[in-house]
N, CA, C and O of each residue as an XYZ file, in Angstrom:
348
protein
N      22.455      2.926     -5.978
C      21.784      2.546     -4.734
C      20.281      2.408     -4.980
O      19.702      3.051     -5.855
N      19.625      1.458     -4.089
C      18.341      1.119     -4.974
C      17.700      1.451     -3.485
O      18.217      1.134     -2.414
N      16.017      2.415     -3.729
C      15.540      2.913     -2.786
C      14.696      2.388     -2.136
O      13.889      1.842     -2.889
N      14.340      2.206     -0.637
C      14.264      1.447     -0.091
C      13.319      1.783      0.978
O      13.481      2.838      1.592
N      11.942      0.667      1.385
C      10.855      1.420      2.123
C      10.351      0.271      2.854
O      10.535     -0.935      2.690
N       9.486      1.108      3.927
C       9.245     -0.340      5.107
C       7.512     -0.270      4.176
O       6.935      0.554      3.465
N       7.160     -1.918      4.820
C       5.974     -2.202      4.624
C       5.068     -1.816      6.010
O       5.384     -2.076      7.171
N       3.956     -1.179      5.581
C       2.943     -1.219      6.871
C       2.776     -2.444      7.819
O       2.904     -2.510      9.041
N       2.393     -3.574      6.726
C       2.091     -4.628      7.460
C       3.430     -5.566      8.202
O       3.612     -5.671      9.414
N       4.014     -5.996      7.449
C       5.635     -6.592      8.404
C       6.457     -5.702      8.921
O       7.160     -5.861      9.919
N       6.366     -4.652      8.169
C       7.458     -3.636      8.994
C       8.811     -4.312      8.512
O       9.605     -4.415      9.447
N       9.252     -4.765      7.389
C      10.362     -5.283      6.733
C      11.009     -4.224      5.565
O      10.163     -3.698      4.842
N      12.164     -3.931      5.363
C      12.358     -2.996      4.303
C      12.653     -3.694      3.321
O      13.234     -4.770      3.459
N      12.365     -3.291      2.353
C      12.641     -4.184      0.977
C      12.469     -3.045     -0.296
O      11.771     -2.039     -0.419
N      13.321     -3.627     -1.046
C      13.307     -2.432     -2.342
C      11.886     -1.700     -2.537
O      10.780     -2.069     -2.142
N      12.188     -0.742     -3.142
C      10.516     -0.339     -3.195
C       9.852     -0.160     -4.705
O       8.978      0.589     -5.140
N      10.542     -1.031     -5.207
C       9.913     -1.214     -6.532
C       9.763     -3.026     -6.346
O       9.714     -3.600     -7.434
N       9.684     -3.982     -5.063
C       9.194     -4.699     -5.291
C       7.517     -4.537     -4.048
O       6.767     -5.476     -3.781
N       7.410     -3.431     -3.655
C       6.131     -2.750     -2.691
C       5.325     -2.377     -3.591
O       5.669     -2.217     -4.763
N       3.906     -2.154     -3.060
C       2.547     -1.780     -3.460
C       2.730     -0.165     -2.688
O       3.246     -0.040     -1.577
N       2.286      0.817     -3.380
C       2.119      1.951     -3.004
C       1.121      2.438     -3.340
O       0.547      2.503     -4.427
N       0.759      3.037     -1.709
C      -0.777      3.557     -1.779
C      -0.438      4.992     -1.207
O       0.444      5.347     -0.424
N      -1.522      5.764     -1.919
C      -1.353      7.297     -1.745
C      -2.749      8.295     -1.356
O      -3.923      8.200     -1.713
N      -2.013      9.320     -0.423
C      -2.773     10.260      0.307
C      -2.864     11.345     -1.212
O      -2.013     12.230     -1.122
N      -3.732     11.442     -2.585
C      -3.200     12.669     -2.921
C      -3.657     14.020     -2.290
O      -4.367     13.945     -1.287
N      -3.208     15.662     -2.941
C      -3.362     16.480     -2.167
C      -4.742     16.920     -1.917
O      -4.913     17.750     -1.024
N      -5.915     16.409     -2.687
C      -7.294     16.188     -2.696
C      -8.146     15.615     -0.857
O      -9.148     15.964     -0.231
N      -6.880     14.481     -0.608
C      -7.255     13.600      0.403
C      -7.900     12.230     -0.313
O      -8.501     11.373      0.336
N      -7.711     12.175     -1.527
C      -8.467     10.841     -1.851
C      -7.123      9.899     -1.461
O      -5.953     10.274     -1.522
N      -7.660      8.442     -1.002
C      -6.722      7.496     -0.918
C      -7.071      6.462     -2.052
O      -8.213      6.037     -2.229
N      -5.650      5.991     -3.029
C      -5.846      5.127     -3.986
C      -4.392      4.830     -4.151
O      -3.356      5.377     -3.773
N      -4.704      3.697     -4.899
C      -3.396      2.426     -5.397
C      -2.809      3.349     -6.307
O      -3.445      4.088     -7.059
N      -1.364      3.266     -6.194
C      -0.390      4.442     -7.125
C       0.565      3.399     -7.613
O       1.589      3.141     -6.980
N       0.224      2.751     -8.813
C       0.945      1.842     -9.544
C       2.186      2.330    -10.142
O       3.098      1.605    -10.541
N       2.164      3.539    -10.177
C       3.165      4.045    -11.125
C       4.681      4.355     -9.913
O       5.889      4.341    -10.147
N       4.079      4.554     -8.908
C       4.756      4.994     -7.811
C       5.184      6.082     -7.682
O       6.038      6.226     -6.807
N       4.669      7.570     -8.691
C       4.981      8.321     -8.948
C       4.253      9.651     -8.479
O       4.809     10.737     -8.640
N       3.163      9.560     -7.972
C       1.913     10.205     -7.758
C       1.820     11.055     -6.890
O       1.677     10.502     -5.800
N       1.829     12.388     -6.798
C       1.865     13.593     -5.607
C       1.124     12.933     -4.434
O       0.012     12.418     -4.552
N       1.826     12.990     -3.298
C       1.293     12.807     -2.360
C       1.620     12.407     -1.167
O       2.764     12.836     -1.021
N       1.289     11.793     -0.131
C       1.840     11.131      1.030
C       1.370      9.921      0.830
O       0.198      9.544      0.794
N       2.872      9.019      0.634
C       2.607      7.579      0.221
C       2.748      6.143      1.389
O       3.490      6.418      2.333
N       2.407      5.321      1.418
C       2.446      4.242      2.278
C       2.744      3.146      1.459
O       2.353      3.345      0.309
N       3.337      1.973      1.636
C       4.342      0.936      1.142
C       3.699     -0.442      1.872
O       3.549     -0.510      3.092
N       3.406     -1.333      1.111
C       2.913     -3.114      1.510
C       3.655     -3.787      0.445
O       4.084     -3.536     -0.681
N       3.618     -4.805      1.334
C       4.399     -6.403      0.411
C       2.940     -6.554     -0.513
O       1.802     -6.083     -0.498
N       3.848     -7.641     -1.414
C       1.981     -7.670     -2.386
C       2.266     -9.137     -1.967
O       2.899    -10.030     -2.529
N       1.510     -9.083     -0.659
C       0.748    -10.629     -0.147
C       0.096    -10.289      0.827
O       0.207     -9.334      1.595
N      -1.148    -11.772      0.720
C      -2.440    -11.303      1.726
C      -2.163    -11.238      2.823
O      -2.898    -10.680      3.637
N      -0.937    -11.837      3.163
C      -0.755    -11.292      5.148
C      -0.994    -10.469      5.562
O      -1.825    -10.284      6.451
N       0.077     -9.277      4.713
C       0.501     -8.219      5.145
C      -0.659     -7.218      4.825
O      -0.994     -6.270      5.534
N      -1.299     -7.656      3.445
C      -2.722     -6.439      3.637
C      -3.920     -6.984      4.399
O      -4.877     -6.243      4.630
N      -3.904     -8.122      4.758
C      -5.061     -8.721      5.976
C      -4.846     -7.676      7.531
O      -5.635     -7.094      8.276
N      -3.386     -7.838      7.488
C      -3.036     -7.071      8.837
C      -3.069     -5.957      8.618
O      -3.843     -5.409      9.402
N      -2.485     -5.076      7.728
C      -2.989     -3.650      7.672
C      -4.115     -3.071      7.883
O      -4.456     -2.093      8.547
N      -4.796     -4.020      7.041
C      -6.876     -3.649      7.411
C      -7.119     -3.721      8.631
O      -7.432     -2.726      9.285
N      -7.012     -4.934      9.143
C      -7.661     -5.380     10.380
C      -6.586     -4.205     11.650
O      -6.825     -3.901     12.819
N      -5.800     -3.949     11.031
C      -5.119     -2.733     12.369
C      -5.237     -1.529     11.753
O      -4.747     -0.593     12.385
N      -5.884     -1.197     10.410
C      -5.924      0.530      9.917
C      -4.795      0.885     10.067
O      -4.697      2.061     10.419
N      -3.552      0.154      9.901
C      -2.350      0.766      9.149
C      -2.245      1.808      8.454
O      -1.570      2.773      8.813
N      -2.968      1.747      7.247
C      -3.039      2.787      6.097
C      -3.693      3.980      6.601
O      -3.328      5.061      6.139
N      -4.526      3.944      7.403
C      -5.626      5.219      7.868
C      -4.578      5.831      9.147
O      -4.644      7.030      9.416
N      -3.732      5.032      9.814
C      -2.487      5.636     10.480
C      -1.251      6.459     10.113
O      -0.763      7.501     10.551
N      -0.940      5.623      9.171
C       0.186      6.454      8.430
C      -0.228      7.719      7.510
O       0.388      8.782      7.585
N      -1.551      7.480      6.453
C      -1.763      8.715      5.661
C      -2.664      9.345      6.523
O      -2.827     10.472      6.055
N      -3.637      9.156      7.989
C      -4.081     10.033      8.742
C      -5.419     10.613      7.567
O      -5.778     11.674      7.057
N      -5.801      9.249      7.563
C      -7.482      9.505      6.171
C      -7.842      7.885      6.385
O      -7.105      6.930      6.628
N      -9.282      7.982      6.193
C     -10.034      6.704      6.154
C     -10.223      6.203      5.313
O     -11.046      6.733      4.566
N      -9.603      4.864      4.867
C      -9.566      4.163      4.042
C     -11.203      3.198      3.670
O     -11.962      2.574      4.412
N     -11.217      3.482      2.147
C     -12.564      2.613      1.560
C     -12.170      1.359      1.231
O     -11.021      0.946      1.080
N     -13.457      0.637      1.105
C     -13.596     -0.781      1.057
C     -12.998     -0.961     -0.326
O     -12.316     -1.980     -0.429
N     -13.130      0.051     -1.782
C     -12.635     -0.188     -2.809
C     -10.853     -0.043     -2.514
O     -10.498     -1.023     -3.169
N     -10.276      0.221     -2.265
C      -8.876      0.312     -1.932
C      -8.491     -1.038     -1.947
O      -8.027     -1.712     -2.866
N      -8.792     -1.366     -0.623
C      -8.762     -3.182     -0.112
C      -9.189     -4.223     -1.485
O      -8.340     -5.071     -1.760
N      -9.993     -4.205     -2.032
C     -10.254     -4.475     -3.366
C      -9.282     -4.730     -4.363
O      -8.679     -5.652     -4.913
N      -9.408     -3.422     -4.346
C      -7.653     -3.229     -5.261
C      -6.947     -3.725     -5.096
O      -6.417     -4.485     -5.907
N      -6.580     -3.517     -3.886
C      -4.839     -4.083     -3.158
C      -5.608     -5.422     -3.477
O      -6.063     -5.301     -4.615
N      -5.851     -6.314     -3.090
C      -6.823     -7.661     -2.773
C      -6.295     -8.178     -4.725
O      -5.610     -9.167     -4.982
N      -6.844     -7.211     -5.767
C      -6.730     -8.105     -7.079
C      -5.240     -7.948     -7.370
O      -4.725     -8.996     -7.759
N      -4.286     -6.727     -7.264
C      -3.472     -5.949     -7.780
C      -2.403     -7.288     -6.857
O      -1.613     -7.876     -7.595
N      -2.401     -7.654     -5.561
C      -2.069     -8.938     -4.854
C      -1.490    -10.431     -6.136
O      -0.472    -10.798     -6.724
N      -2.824    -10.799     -5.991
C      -3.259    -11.544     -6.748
C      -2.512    -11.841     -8.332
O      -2.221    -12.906     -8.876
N      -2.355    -10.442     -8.777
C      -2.198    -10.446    -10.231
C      -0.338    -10.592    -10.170
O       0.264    -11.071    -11.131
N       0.204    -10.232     -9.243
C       1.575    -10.269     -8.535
C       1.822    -11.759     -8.401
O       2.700    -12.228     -9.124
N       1.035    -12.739     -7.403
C       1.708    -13.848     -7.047
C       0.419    -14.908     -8.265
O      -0.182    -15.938     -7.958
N       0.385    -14.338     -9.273
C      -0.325    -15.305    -10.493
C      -1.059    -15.825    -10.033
O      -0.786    -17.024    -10.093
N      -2.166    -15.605     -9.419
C      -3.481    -16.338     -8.975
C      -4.427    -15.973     -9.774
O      -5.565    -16.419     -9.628
């Protein structure tokens, strides 16, 4: 059985090894968890600009992990996107 997670931004479930996971660790820092493996309270996006345009612009991420998200995050997500759909 293959495990399975909603996206912030569509709210669609889809495997979760084809999602971007971003993480609360127990510090409170918020950052991109490529590995998907990373202690913490995690949140799940499609890797396309819709869905992280809408997350930002509604603080999705600062809802679900309940922490304020930095401009470097968006960044991230923004190249880590990118490097996904070969741009």
């Amino acid at each position: 059985m293959i495990n399975q997670r909603i996206c912030v931004g569509c709210r669609v479930k889809q495997d979760k090894k084809k999602l971007l996971r971003v993480v609360r660790d127990p510090l409170g820092q918020v950052k991109l968890d490529l590995s998907g493996k990373n202690p913490g309270r995690g949140a799940y996006i499609c890797a396309n600009e819709s869905c992280m345009q809408k997350a930002q612009k509604k603080h999705l991420f600062e809802r679900v992990l309940k922490v304020k998200t930095e401009d470097v995050l968006w960044q991230q997500l923004l190249e880590e996107i990118k490097f996904h759909s070969g741009n």
